[in-house]
C-alpha positions, 0 to 999 in steps of 0.5 A: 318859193312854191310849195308844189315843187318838188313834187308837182310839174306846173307852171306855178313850179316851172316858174318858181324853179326858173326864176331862183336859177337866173337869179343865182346864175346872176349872183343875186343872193336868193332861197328857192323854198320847196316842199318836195324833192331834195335840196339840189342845189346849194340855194334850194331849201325843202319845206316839209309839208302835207303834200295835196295828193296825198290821202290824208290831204285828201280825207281832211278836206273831205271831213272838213265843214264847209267854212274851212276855206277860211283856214286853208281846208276848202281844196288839197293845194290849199291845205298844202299851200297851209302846211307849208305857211306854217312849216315855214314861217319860224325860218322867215322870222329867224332869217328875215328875208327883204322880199318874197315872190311867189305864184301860189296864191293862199300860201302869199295871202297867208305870208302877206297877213304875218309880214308883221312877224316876218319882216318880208315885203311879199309880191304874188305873181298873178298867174291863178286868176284870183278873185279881185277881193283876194287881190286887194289884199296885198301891197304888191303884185306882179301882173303878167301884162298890162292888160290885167293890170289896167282892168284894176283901176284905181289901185289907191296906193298898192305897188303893183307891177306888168311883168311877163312870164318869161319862157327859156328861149334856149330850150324852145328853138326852132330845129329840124321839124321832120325829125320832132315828127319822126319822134312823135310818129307824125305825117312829115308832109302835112301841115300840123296844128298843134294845142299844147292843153289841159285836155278839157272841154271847160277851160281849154275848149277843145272840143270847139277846136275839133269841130272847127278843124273839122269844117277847115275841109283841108286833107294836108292839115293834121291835129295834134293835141297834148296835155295833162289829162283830166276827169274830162278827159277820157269822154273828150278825147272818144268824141274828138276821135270819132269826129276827126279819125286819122287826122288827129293825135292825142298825146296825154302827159307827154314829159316835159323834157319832150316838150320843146321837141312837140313844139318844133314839129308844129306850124301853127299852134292854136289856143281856143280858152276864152281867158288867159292870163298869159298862156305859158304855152303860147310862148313856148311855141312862139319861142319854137317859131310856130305861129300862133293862133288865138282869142281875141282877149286882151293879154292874148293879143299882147303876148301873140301880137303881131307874130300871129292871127286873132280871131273870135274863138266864140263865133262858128267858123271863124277859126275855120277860116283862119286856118283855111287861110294859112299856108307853109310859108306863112306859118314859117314867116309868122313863126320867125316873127314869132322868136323875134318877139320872144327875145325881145320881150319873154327871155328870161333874161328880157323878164328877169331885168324887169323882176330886178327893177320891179324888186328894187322899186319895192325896196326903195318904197321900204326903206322910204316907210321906215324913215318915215316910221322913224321920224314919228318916232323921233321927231328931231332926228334928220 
């Protein structure tokens, strides 16, 4: 369930929406709760809720006091995701699901504190960078690689699980690079670094991306950047401008119908942020056979592995370097690598066996807690 989708176009509802379609297609009995749109599909249900752009979203989170992050009213998406937990909730009682697996972090806190009334066993997937104090609320959560769930330790009795994000490796693919560059008005003849991010200097540091593009000196490379545009945004993309002219290109909101074509027009894709959980466009692009480029952070280096290049994203020409080193045939071998792993390990097929063997491991702890509940209750029974 995701109470974005329908209405919003993020991960969190790409993610949602991919998963109850490979379960489906696998016969695997499953309800995609939504909270806008239309039931499409004969699985889909549509949760009625008030929707985080809004301006009556928008005005009761303004009006609220400042302790009402307690009851959902601290942000829109969590007044949402409050809504929607409500809305809900009289449906789970009635149709007692076995499981619930979602991404969205208040709407499963709120379902893990009424799995009492529900009955559900509920497995958030950490994809939100969630405080550990939140985290410690729930029995079971799916981290998106072992590095994230190594750094909890002792987990005193939790169910928690590694599994990866997945990517749809048939619409990310390798395809003809010349005609994605025609599409996008790129220079056929240069060699392109890509960032597929938010446009901000906060998180996804692209100013730190500009600057170390600026110092690689080389006249065949050329910048592209596209991504959601943000408050950051308008400043941002005049400085990178004024810094970098003609050898930049700034594509703002690029629908995501198009965004396997932008990836296919790329030989290397970078990504500067200090901390990813797992970087969803990181495998889309290694998924196109792009090489890929980033920090030297734990789940980074595992999902990029040996198909790409690590460098210290906070050290003043380090990524300059990285980038003054590579070549067209390098970037095409690293990017066949790439899409190897990718199969391997980030299919949907590759992820979805690991999400049946996660669920099944819950199932079975269940059922194992209910015997044991039923013989406190009757002491004599075998």
């Amino acid at each position: 369930m995701s109470s974005g989708l329908g209405h919003i176009a993020r991960g969190i509802e790409t993610w949602a929406d991919s998963v109850a379609t490979e379960l489906d297609r696998r016969g695997v009995g499953v309800t995609l709760f939504k909270g806008g749109g239309h039931a499409e599909r004969p699985f889909e249900r549509v949760v009625r809720c008030l929707q985080r752009r809004t301006k009556l979203a928008d005005f009761l989170v303004r009006m609220a006091p400042s302790a009402a992050w307690r009851v959902g009213l601290h942000q829109t998406y969590d007044l949402e995701q409050t809504t929607f937990a409500l809305a809900i909730l009289p449906h789970l009682i009635r149709k007692r699901y076995d499981l619930i697996h979602l991404q969205d972090p208040w709407l499963a806190y709120i379902l893990e504190k009424t799995k009492s009334l529900h009955g559900a066993s509920v497995i958030l997937g950490h994809g939100t960078e969630e405080e550990p104090w939140l985290l410690r609320k729930f029995q079971h959560v799916q981290e998106l690689s072992p590095f994230y769930l190594s750094r909890h330790g002792d987990l005193e009795g939790r169910q928690w699980f590694a599994v990866p994000n997945f990517v749809d490796a048939g619409r990310f693919q390798p395809g003809d690079k010349a005609q994605a560059r025609r599409e996008f008005g790129l220079p056929e003849d240069a060699l392109i670094v890509f960032c597929c991010a938010a446009l901000n200097r906060s998180k996804k540091r692209l100013d730190w991306l500009a600057q170390e593009f600026a110092r690689v000196g080389r006249s065949d490379m050329f910048l592209v950047l596209a991504g959601a545009r943000d408050p950051e945004s308008a400043e941002l993309t005049r400085e990178i401008h004024a810094q970098l002219g003609s050898r930049v290109r700034i594509l703002e909101n690029v629908p995501h119908s198009k965004m396997p074509l932008l990836h296919r027009a790329a030989d290397v894709h970078v990504m500067c942020s200090l901390m990813e959980v797992m970087g969803i466009s990181i495998l889309e692009s290694m998924a196109s056979g792009v090489a890929n480029v980033g920090h030297q952070w734990g789940s980074v280096e595992w999902v990029i592995g040996p198909t790409g290049r690590i460098v210290d994203m906070e050290k003043p020409g380090a990524l300059a370097s990285t980038l003054r080193a590579l070549n067209l045939e390098t970037c095409r071998e690293l990017g066949q690598e790439a899409r190897r792993r990718v199969l391997d390990l980030f299919s949907v097929e590759a992820v979805v066996d690991q999400m049946l063997g996660m669920y099944d491991d819950v199932l079975k702890t269940r059922a194992g807690h209910r015997r044991e509940d039923a013989r406190r209750v009757s002491p004599g029974s075998a």
